[in-house]
C-alpha positions, 0 to 999 in steps of 0.5 A, spaced: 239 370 192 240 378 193 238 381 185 238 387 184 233 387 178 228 383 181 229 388 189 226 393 184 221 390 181 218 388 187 220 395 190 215 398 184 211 393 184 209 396 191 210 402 190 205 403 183 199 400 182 198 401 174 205 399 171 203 401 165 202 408 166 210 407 167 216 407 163 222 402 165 229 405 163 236 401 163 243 402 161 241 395 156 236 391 153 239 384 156 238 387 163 231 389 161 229 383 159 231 380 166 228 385 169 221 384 165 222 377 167 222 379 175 216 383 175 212 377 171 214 372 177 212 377 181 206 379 178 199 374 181 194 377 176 193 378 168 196 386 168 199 392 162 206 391 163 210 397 163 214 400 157 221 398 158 227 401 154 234 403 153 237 410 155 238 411 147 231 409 146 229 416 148 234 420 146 233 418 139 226 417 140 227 425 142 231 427 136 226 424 131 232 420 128 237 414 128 245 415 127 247 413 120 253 408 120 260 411 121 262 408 114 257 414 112 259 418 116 267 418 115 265 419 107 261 426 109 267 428 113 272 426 108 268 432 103 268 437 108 275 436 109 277 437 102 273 443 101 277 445 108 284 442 105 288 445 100 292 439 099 288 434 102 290 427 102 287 421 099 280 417 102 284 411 104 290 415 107 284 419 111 280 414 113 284 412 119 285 419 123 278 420 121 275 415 124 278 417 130 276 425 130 269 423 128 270 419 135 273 425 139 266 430 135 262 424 138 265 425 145 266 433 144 258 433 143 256 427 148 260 431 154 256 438 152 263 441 151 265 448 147 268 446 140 271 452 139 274 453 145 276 447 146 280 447 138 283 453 141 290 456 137 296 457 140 296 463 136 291 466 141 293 463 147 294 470 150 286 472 149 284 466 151 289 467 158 284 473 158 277 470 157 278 464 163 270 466 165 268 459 163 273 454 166 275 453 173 283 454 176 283 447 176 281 446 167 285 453 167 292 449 170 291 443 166 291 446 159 297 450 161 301 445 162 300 442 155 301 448 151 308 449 156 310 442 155 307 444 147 312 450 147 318 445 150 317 442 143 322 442 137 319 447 131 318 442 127 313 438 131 309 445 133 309 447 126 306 440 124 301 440 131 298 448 130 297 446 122 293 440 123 291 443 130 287 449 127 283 446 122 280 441 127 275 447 129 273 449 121 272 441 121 267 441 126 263 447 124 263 445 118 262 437 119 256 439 123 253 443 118 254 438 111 250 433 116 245 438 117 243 438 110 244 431 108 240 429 114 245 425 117 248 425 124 252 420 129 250 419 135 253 424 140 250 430 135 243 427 136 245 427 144 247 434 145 241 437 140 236 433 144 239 436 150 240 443 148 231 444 147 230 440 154 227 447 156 221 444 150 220 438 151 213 436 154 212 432 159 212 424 158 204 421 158 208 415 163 211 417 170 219 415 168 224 410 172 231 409 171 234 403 174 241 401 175 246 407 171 252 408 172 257 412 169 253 417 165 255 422 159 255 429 160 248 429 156 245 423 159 246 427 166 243 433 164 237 429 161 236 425 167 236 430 172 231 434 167 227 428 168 228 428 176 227 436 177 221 437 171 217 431 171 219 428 178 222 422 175 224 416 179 232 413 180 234 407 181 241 406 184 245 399 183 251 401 188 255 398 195 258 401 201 264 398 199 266 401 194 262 408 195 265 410 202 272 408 200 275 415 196 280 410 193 276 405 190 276 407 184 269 403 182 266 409 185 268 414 182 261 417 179 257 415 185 260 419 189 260 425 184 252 423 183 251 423 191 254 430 192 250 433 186 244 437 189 238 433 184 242 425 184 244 426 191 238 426 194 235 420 189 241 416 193 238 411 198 238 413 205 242 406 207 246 404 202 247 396 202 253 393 204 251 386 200 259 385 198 262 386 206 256 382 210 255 376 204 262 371 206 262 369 199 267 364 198 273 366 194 277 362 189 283 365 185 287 360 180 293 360 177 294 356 170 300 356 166 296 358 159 290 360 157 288 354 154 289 351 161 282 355 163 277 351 158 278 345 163 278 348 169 272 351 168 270 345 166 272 342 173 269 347 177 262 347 173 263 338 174 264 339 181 257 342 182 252 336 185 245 336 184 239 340 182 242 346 180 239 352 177 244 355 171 240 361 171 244 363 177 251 361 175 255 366 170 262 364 166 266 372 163 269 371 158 273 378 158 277 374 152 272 372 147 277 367 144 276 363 149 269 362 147 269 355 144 274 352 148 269 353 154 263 350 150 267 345 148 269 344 156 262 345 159 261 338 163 255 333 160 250 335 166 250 342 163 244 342 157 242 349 156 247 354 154 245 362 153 251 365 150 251 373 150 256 374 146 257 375 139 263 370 136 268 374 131 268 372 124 275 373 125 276 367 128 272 363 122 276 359 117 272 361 112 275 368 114 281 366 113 281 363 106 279 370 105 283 374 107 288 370 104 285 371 097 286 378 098 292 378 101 295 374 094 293 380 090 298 384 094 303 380 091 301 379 084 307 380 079 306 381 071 311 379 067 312 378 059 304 379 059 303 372 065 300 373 071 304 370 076 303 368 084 308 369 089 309 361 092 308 363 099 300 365 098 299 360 093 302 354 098 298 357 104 291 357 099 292 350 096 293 348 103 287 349 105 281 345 105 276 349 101 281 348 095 283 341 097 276 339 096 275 342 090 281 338 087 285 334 092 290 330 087 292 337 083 293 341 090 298 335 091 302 335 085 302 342 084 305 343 092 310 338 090 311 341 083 313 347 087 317 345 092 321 340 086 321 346 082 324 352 087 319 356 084 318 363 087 313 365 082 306 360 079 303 362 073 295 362 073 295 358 068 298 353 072 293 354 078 287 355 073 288 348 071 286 345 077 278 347 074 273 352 075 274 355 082 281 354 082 279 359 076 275 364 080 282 364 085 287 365 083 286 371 078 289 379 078 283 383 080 282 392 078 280 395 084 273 396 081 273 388 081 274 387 087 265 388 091 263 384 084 269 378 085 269 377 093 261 377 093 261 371 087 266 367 091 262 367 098 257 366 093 260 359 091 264 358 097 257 358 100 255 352 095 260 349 097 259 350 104 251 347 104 254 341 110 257 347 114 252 350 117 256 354 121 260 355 116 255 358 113 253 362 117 260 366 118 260 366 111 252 369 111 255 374 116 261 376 112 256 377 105 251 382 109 257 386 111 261 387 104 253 388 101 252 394 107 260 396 104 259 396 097 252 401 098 255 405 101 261 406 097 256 405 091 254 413 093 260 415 093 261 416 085 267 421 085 271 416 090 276 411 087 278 405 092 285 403 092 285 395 093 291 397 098 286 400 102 280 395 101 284 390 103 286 394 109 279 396 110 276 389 109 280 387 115 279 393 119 271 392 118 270 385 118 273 384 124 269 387 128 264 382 125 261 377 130 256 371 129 250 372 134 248 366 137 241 365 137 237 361 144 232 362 150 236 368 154 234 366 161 235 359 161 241 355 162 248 357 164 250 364 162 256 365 159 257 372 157 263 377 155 265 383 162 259 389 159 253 385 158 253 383 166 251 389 168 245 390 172 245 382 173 246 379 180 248 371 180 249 366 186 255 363 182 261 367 178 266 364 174 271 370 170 277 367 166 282 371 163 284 375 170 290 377 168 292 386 168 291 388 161 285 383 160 280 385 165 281 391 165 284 392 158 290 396 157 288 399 150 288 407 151 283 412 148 284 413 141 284 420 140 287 427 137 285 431 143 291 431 148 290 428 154 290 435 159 285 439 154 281 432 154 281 432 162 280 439 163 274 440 158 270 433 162 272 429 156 273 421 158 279 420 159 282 413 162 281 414 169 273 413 167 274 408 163 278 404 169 272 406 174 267 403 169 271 396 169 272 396 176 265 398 177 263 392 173 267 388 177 265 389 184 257 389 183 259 381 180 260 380 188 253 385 190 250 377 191 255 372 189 256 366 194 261 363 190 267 367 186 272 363 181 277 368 178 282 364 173 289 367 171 295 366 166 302 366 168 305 366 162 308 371 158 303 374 151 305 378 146 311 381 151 308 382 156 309 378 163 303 374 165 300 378 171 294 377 175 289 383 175 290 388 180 282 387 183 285 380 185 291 384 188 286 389 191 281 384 194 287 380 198 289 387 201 283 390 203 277 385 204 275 381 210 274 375 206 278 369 206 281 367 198 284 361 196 289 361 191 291 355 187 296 354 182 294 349 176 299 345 174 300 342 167 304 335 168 310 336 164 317 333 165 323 338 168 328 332 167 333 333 162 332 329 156 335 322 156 339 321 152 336 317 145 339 309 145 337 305 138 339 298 139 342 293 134 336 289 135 334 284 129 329 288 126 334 294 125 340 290 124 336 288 118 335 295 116 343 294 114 342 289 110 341 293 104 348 295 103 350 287 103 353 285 096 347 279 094 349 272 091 348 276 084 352 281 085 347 287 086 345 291 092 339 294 094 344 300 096 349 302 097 355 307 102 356 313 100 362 318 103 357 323 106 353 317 109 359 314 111 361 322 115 354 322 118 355 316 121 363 318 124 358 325 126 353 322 129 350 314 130 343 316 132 343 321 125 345 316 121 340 311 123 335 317 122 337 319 116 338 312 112 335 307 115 329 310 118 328 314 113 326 321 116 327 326 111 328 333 112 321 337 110 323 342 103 322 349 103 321 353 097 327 358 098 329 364 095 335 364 098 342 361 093 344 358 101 351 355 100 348 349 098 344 351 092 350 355 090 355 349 090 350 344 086 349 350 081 357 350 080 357 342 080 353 342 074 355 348 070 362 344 071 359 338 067 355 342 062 361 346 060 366 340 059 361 335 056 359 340 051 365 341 049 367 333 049 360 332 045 362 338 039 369 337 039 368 330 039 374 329 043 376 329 050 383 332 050 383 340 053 388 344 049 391 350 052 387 354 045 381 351 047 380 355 054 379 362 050 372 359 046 369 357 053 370 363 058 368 367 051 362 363 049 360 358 053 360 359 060 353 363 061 350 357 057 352 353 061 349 356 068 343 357 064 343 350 064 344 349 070 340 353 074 334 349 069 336 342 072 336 345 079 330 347 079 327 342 074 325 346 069 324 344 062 329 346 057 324 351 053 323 354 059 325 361 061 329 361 067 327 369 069 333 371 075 330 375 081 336 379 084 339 373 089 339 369 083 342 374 079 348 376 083 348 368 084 349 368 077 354 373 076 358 371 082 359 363 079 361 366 072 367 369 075 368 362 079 367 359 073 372 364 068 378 362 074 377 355 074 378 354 066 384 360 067 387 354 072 386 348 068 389 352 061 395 354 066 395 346 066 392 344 059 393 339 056 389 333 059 384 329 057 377 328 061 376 321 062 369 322 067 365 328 069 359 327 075 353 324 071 357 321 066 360 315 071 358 312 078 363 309 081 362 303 085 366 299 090 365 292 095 369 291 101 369 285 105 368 286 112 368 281 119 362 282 122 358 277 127 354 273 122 360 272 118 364 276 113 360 280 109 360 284 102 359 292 103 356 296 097 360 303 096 359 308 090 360 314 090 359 320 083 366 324 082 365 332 080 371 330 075 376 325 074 381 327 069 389 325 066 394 330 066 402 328 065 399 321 066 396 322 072 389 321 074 386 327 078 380 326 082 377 332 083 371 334 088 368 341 086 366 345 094 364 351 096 365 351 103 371 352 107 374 345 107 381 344 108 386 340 104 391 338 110 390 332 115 396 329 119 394 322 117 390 317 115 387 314 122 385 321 123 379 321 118 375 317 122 377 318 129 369 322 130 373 324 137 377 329 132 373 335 132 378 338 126 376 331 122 377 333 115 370 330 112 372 333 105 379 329 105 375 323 107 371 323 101 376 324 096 380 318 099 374 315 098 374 316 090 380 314 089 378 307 094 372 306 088 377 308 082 381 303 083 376 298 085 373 300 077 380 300 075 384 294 078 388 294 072 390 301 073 397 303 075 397 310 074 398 315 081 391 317 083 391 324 085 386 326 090 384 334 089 379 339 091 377 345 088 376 349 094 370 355 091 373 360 097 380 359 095 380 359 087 383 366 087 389 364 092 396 365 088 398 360 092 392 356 090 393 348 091 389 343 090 392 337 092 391 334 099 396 335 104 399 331 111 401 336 115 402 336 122 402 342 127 408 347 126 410 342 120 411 343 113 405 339 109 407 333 104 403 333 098 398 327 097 401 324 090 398 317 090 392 314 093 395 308 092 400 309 098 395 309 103 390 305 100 391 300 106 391 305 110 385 308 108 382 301 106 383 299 114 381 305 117 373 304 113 373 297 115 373 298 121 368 303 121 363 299 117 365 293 122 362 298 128 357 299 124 355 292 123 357 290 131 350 288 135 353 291 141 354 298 139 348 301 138 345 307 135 346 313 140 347 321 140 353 324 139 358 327 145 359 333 141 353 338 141 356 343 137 355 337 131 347 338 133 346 346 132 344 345 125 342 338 125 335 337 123 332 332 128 336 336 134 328 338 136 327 330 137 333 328 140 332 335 145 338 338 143 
């Protein structure tokens, strides 16, 4: 197999008899590492090895120092600008534009670019159009055409870019000499400091080598070509006659420079290899349909490897490290050595997780009357992870349970602190400087907890020394207050870059790396996920203050560069493979379109090589969803057997008319609901849907009423009563009602958040109407209200085991007595409406304006005289319709009203009680009948907001 590294080894080898007169330099340690492994395969005889370094080594080793950490430096910049601002903002509103100028400062020095002029003012733009001795036509075009599309700008935007624009210069001058004199500096300024004095640097004791460089910056070039010019340095060139000889290739973008340049040139080898051309390789593209789709395949490919095999020589890029451990987990048995060059994000890290969901909590702390309280939705999210689960299982459980009965929106902490010692810890509301000393006693415990999880651990070890390197460096900054806003924001930014670094041999096994770390190395058998546009190469742009034609025009990198280098990490994969498998998605991600990456694109078009593309497909059914069909079976017949009336005159449950209106709806979410049993899951909702606001009015109805029954000691409402309740008794009555809603304690404080609130106000006015209404019809006397009575009722009905008793019960809002008439009142706060052309039309389910609300109150006036069978009065079935209550033809009694007729009053139920009487039969016959099973509703407009429509596949 053709390798780079080891070609020049030998190459060396032969040329230099004693290598330790020689200094090896490489763009990174890990090709140094194989590259020093060449040389010891080819050396016969015990020899001084020669000394290997990085480019930065010499550069730092020139400088006579390292670079201090960007934290560090970002607080240094943060003075200088407060010295230069008049009214500078604060530290954390800094911090994320001034990373990004310390970048550009970086870049500025890295290229050997003129700061000043660079940073030059509009205001002395005729002065510099006067002094363009130091820029070429083609820099002098570019910087115009910004500063004309500058002038095209509105004034606001002008003034605001030459405000900020002018201070940049100030701030480098400046910046530079605060580091000179605290000792500090970043890499780019020891570059440039270095390349500045090349004239008073000796000459090197070890003849110099470079090997494998590729895209140079503007002060590695020049030192390389000191190197080269004064001391006679040796280059190496990693490169191919594909991409070099074509002008359009964009992974030859710098070679090309270099080659025409009158020292590198002549470096270049007189023939240039031809390795991708002439190697045949065989190529294989695949489509998956998701990313996750990649792990097996690459699993597939590796098991398709039969016999010996050397995995030295086989690679997997990852240009997605969160396909790092679903490929390790896919990796085939006959694999039994991994080397993972590529640091895991601790980001990706439950233990990660649990912490920033700690500090996300704290964002969400309210104080009222002194409690601390937790918003319900951090709180959830923490009890629901194992860390506390572990901690306190069976208390996370009920307090979970508590919550979602409750509808609480906000928890004490001494509820959550009951849970004991670490939910204490947790759950507390930090100071700002609390928050270095909180977080490092909860890793602490968090790791005592961990001592099993070794992995863990050592996500948990990683995230500690970063929030000990954090908290020394803000430990020097005395004057500096840190808001927890901006620490959480911090924390985030700065631990995500964190990754846990596998430990193993680096020369054995299959290599699974990330796209940079392949340079220099050459391998028989390649295999990159993640081929996708945007993926490799990436899309993210350069971060920068400067503009993109001043950035161009002064030789600062700019995305071209950035696009070259990729490429170039692309093509030289292919110097020495014989076998190429590229993986890409189809779909869509984070809106953008699952495209294949545009080297794939190229390949097809421009090379001699035979690829093949396969589409992966994942098995899935493309068929509709059949329709669902429960038969009546005897096992589920007998899940209808708990609404049979027993020998003792009991039943296990009994038919109520919202039970019976699903099945008329829908036959397969009856069986679900009741008889299955699959509840809907509960949610805490800060919300006041029209649910909650109807249970709300059902329930100050009741309170209102029976309070008064129970002070006055009588049931008859007179006219001059009505002035004491809206006056009086009203609010009491919602505060009660909203502490049975939410299952609060009698003592408990019902504290209102706005909805509530307006809720509140809305049900006082509802509530004020219906006592104006009543006192118009005062006086009545109250015979039930809901809690009060449950209302049962048996029916016999014919099925095919004979005739059988059903159970029905029903709870009445209200039954009242008014001039000798017994009112069966349901409170709605939907749109129901009172009219129905007849009886059969309440259980006709092919009706789609079946009035369900009719239905229901038909039903209580079935289960009042089934109560009463000695009643003679007129049972007047009535709703009191929320939406309507304002009407002045407000009506609450039901109509028979058919189209473009006038409605008949509904005056007796007992005129229509055989009517009605039949009709049930005959639905609850249906539903005991073994040939009509359980099936879907026709109707899929019922579906739209039926729970179990993602089940059924509606």
């Amino acid at each position: 197999m053709h390798s780079f590294l080891k070609n020049t080894a030998k190459e060396i080898l032969e040329k230099h008899e004693n290598l330790q007169n020689l200094s090896i330099v490489l763009p990174n340690r890990r090709a140094g590492l194989f590259f020093t492994q060449h040389l010891g395969t080819l050396i016969s005889e015990p020899t001084w090895m020669p000394e290997v370094k990085t480019i930065e080594d010499i550069f730092y080793q020139y400088a006579g120092q390292r670079p201090a950490d960007d934290l560090t430096l970002i607080f240094e910049l943060y003075r200088v600008y407060q010295d230069l601002h008049p009214n500078p903002e604060d530290f954390d509103r800094f911090f994320f534009w001034g990373e990004m100028i310390l970048k550009d400062f970086n870049d500025v020095d890295q290229f050997m670019a003129d700061a000043k002029r660079l940073y030059h003012q509009l205001a002395e733009f005729k002065e510099f159009e006067s002094d363009q001795s130091f820029l070429t036509e083609g820099q002098v075009e570019l910087i115009q055409q910004f500063w004309n599309s500058f002038i095209r700008q509105d004034r606001m935007h002008q003034e605001k870019f030459l405000k900020f624009w002018e201070l940049l210069n100030p701030l480098y001058q400046s910046f530079q000499a605060s580091l000179d004199v605290s000792g500090l500096a970043y890499s780019g300024k020891l570059y440039r400091k270095v390349v500045e004095a090349l004239d008073q640097l000796e000459k090197p004791e070890k003849h110099t080598i470079f090997i494998g460089f590729n895209a140079f910056t503007g002060t590695e070039e020049k030192l390389i070509k000191h190197f080269i010019s004064r001391f006679g340095a040796e280059i190496f060139w990693d490169l191919d006659g594909y991409y070099l000889n074509d002008k359009n290739q964009e992974a030859g973008l710098f070679f090309r420079e270099y080659q025409r340049d009158k020292v590198l040139g002549p470096t270049f080898p007189e023939i240039i290899p031809t390795q991708i051309q002439s190697r045949n390789a065989k190529i294989h593209t695949y489509a998956t349909p998701l990313k996750t789709n990649q792990a097996n395949l690459v699993g597939t490919i590796l098991e398709q490897v039969k016999g010996e095999e050397n995995w030295e020589e086989t690679v997997v890029i990852l240009p997605d490290e969160q396909m790092l451990f679903p490929i390790l987990h896919s990796l085939p048995d006959q694999i039994d050595k991994v080397n993972v060059t590529m640091g895991y994000p601790v980001k990706n890290a439950p233990v990660y997780a649990f912490l920033e969901a700690v500090l996300e909590m704290q964002r969400f702390i309210k104080i009222e009357d002194g409690k601390v309280l937790f918003y319900h939705q951090a709180v959830r999210n923490l009890l629901s992870s194992i860390y506390l689960k572990t901690a306190n299982p069976k208390f996370c459980e009920d307090l979970l349970l508590d919550i979602q009965a409750k509808n609480q929106i906000n928890i004490s902490q001494e509820n959550l602190q009951k849970g004991g010692e670490f939910f204490a810890l947790i759950f507390q509301k930090l100071e700002s400087d609390q928050l270095f000393a909180y977080l490092s006693k909860l890793m602490e415990d968090l790791a005592e907890r961990l001592k099993e999880e070794p992995l863990q651990r050592s996500y948990l070890y990683q995230c500690f020394k970063q929030l000990t390197r954090l908290r020394e460096v803000f430990a020097k900054q005395d004057a500096l207050r840190v808001n927890r806003e901006f620490f959480i924001r911090l924390f985030r930014q700065v631990f995500r870059e964190v990754k846990l670094p596998f430990e193993g041999e680096p020369l054995q096994g299959l290599q699974v790396m990330g796209v940079l770390e392949t340079r220099n190395l050459d391998f028989r058998r390649v295999i990159i996920c993640n081929m996708n546009e945007s993926s490799f190469p990436p899309s993210a742009g350069l971060n920068s203050m400067i503009p993109f034609n001043i950035r161009r025009a002064f030789g600062l990198p700019v995305q071209e560069q950035n696009d070259a280098i990729y490429a170039y990490t692309f093509y030289r994969l292919l110097h020495s493979a014989e076998e190429v498998h590229m993986i890409y998605t189809t779909s869509a991600e984070q809106g953008k379109a699952g495209e294949k990456s545009r080297y794939i694109q190229q390949m097809m078009v421009e090379m001699g090589l035979e690829i093949r593309e396969e589409v992966i497909f994942v098995p899935i059914d493309q068929k509709s969803p059949e329709e669902i069909i429960i038969p009546k079976v005897p096992e589920v017949l007998g899940l209808l057997d708990r609404y049979l009336i027993r020998p003792d005159g009991t039943s296990e449950t009994a038919f109520s008319p919202s039970a019976l209106s699903v099945y008329l709806d829908c036959r397969l979410k009856f069986y679900l609901q009741y008889l299955a049993e699959l509840k809907e899951k509960d949610e805490v909702s800060e919300d006041i849907d029209a649910g909650v606001f109807g249970n709300l009015a059902h329930y100050s109805m009741e309170n209102l009423y029976q309070g008064f029954m129970e002070r006055k000691k009588r049931d008859v409402l007179e006219p001059g009563d009505f002035k004491d309740l809206q006056r009086l008794w009203v609010f009491p009555a919602i505060e009660q009602a909203v502490r049975t809603h939410y299952h609060l304690e009698d003592a408990a404080e019902t504290k209102l958040n706005g909805q509530m609130a307006i809720a509140r106000d809305v049900l006082q006015k509802y509530i004020n109407r219906i006592l104006e209404i009543d006192a118009t019809s005062a006086p009545f006397r109250l015979v039930s209200l809901e809690k009060a009575k449950k209302y049962q009722a048996k029916l016999l009905i014919q099925t095919s085991q004979g005739s059988r008793e059903i159970a029905l019960r029903g709870i009445i809002d209200r039954v009242d007595e008014l001039n000798g008439a017994i009112r069966l009142i349901d409170y709605k706060s939907g749109g129901d409406k009172k009219e129905f052309p007849d009886i059969p039309s309440l259980f006709d389910r092919e009706n789609k304006k079946r009035n369900k609300a009719a239905m229901q109150t038909m039903f209580y006036g079935l289960l009042y005289q089934a109560t009463y069978p000695e009643n003679t009065a007129v049972l007047k079935p009535a709703i009191f319709n929320l939406r309507e209550l304002f009407s002045d033809d407000f009506n609450p009694y039901l109509q028979l009203k058919q189209a473009y007729k006038t409605g008949i009053e509904l005056n007796d139920y007992r005129d229509y009680q055989e009517a009605y009487e039949e009709g049930l039969k005959g639905l609850l016959e249906e539903m005991y009948d073994p040939e009509v099973p359980f099936s879907q509703t026709d109707d899929v407009e019922k579906c739209k907001y039926c729970p179990y429509k993602e089940m059924c596949g509606r």
